[in-house]
N, C-alpha and C positions, 0 to 999 in steps of 0.2 A: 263604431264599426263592430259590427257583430261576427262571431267565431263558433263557429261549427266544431261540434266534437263526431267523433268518427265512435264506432262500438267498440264496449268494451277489450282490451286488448285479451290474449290467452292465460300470462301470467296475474289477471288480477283476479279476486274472488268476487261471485256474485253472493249477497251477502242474502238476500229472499229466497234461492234458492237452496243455499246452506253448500254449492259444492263448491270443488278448487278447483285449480289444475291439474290436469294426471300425474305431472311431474314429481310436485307436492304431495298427492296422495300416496304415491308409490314410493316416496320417503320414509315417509311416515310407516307405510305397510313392511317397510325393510327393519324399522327401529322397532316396531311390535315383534316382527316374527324371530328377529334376534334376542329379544327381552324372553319369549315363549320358547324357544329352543334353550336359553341359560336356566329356564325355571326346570325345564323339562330333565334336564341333566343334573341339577341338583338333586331333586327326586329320585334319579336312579344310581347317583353315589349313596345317597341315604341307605337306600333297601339294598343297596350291595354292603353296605357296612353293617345292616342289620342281618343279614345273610351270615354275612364271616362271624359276628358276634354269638349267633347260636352257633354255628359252625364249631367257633371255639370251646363252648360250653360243652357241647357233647363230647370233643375230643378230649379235654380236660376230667371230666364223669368217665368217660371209657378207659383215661390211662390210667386215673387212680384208680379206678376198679381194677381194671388189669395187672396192678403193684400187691394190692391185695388179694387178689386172687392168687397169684403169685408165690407170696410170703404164705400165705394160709396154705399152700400146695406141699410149701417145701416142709414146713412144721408137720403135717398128718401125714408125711409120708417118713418120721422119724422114725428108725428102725432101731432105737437106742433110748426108747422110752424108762425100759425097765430099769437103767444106769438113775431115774431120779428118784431114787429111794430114800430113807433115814442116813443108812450108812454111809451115802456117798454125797447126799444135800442137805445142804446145811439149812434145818428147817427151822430151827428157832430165829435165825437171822431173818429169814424169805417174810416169816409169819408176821415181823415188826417191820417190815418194809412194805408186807401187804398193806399194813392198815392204817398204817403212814401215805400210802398210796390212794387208800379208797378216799381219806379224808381230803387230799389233793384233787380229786375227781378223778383218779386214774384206776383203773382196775386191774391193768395189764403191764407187766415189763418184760422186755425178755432177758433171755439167761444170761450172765457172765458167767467167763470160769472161774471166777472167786467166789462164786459161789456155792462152789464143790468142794467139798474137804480135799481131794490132791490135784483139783485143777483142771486143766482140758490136755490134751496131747500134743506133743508138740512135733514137729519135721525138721528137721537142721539143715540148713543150705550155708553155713559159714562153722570157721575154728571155733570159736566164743561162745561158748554155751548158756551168759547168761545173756546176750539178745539177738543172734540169729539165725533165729528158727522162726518158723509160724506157727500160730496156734489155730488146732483144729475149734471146731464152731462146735458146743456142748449139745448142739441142736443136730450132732453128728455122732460125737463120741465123748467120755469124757473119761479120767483113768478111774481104774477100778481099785487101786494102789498104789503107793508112794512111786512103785518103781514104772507106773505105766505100765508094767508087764501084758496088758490088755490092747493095746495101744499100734497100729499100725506101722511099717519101716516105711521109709520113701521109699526102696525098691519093692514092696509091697504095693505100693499106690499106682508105679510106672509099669509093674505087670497087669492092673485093673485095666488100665489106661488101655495099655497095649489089646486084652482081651473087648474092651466094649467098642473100643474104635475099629477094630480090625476092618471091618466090611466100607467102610466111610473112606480109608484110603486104598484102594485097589493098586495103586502103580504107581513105582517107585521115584521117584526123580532123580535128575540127573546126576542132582550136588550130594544126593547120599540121603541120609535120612537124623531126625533132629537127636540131641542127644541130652538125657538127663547124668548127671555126676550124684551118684547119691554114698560119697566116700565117707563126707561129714556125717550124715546123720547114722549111717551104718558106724563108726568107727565109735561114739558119740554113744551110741547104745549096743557096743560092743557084739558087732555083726558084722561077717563081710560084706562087703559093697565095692562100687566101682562106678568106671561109667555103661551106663545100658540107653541102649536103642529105643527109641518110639517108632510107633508104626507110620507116625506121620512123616513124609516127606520134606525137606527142605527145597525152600522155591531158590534160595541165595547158596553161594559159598558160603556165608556167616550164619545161615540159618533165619533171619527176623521174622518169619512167620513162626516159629516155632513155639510151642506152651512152655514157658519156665516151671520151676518148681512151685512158683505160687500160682499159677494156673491148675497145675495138677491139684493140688491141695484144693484148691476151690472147686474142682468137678467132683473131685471125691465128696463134700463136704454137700454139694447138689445131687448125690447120686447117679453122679455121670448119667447126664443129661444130654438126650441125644443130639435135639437142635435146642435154638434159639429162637422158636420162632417168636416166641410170644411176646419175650424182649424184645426183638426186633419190629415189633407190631406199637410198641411201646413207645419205644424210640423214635418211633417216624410219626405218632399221632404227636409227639412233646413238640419233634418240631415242626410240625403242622399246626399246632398252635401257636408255636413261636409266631409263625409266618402269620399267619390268619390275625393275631392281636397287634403284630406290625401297621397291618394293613388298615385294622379298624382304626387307628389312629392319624391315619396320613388326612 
C-alpha cells in the first residue's frame, strides 16, 4: 500500500535552497544583534577609560606644575633675602651639604632654621618656652641676634592681619568677632600684650571659623595672601584625579 507525503511542512528547512523558517531566522538575528550591541559597548567603555586616563595625566601635569609654581612664587617673593649672609648662615656647613648633595643627584634643599647661627623666630601660644611656640619659615625671617630683637610679636602679626583683611570682612556678626590672646608670647619677650580682636567675624558663639595663632603665623610667613585661589584649583584638579583614576579602573 502506498503512502503519500503532503509538502514540505514550515518548520522544516529546505536544504537546495539554503533558507529556514522565519522563526528560526529571527533567533538567530536576535543572538547576532545582542552579541553586536555587547561588542559595541565594550568599545565605548574602552575609549571612556582612555578618555579618563589622559584626562588624568593632564590634571596630574597641571597640579604638579601648579605646586611649583606655587613654591617658586613664595621663595622670589622673599622679602628677607638680605638675612643670608656669612654672619647670619652658616656657610661652611651649607657648602659640605651642597656637595654632598650634588653627589646624591640633588642640587637643591631648602632652608632650616639650623642653619642660621641664632635660628628662625619664634610666636609663643603656650607657658613653656622651650616647645610652644612656632617657628617662623627662614624663607620669611630669620633672627638677626641671639635675642631676635629683629624678630616680629604676635600682636604685631594680629595688627597685619587686621590691616590686609580689613576690606574682606565688611560686617560684623552677630556672635562678635574672633579673638587672638597673644599674653604668652608678649610676656615671653617682655612686652605687653593681651587679648586683641580680628577683624574677622565669628559665624559660632565658640568661634570655629576663626584663624588661630598658627594660622596667622602661616599668612604672615605667605605674605598675607589674599585668596586661595590657586590652591583651591589645586585641590579640586587632586581630586579629580582621584575620581578619574577610580573610574579608569572599574
Amino acid at each position: 500500500m502506498s503512502k503519500t507525503y503532503g509538502p514540505l511542512e514550515n518548520n522544516e528547512v529546505d536544504i537546495e535552497k539554503g533558507e529556514s523558517d522565519p522563526v528560526v531566522r529571527g533567533k538567530f538575528k536576535v543572538i547576532i544583534d545582542s552579541l553586536d550591541n555587547e561588542h559595541l559597548k565594550q568599545i565605548k567603555i574602552k575609549q571612556i577609560k582612555h578618555y579618563l586616563s589622559i584626562l588624568l595625566f593632564i590634571v596630574v601635569v597641571l597640579g604638579v606644575s601648579g605646586l611649583l609654581v606655587y613654591y617658586e612664587t613664595i621663595q622670589s617673593n622673599d622679602e628677607f633675602k638680605g638675612y643670608q649672609k656669612p654672619n647670619l648662615y652658616k656657610q661652611d656647613d651649607d657648602i659640605m651639604k651642597h656637595m654632598s648633595g650634588r653627589i646624591m643627584g640633588h642640587h637643591h634643599r631648602r632652608r632650616k632654621c639650623s642653619d642660621y647661627v641664632y635660628g628662625c623666630c619664634e610666636i609663643y601660644y603656650g607657658p613653656n618656652q622651650e616647645k610652644d611656640y612656632y617657628e617662623i619659615s627662614p624663607y620669611r625671617i630669620v633672627k638677626q641676634d641671639e635675642r631676635g630683637s629683629n624678630c616680629p610679636f604676635l600682636k604685631d602679626l594680629v595688627e597685619e592681619f587686621n590691616i590686609n583683611y580689613k576690606q574682606d570682612y565688611q560686617e560684623g556678626g552677630a556672635a562678635g568677632y574672633c579673638e587672638i590672646n597673644t599674653t604668652y608670647d608678649s610676656s615671653l619677650k617682655h612686652v605687653s600684650g593681651g587679648k586683641m580682636y580680628l577683624v574677622q567675624p565669628k559665624d559660632d558663639t565658640y568661634g570655629y571659623n576663626c584663624n588661630r595663632i598658627g594660622d596667622i603665623v602661616h599668612m604672615y610667613e605667605n605674605h598675607w595672601p589674599q585668596n586661595e585661589t590657586l590652591m583651591d584649583l589645586m585641590f579640586l584638579s587632586f581630586i579629580i584625579g582621584i575620581i578619574c583614576c577610580a573610574m579608569s579602573r572599574k
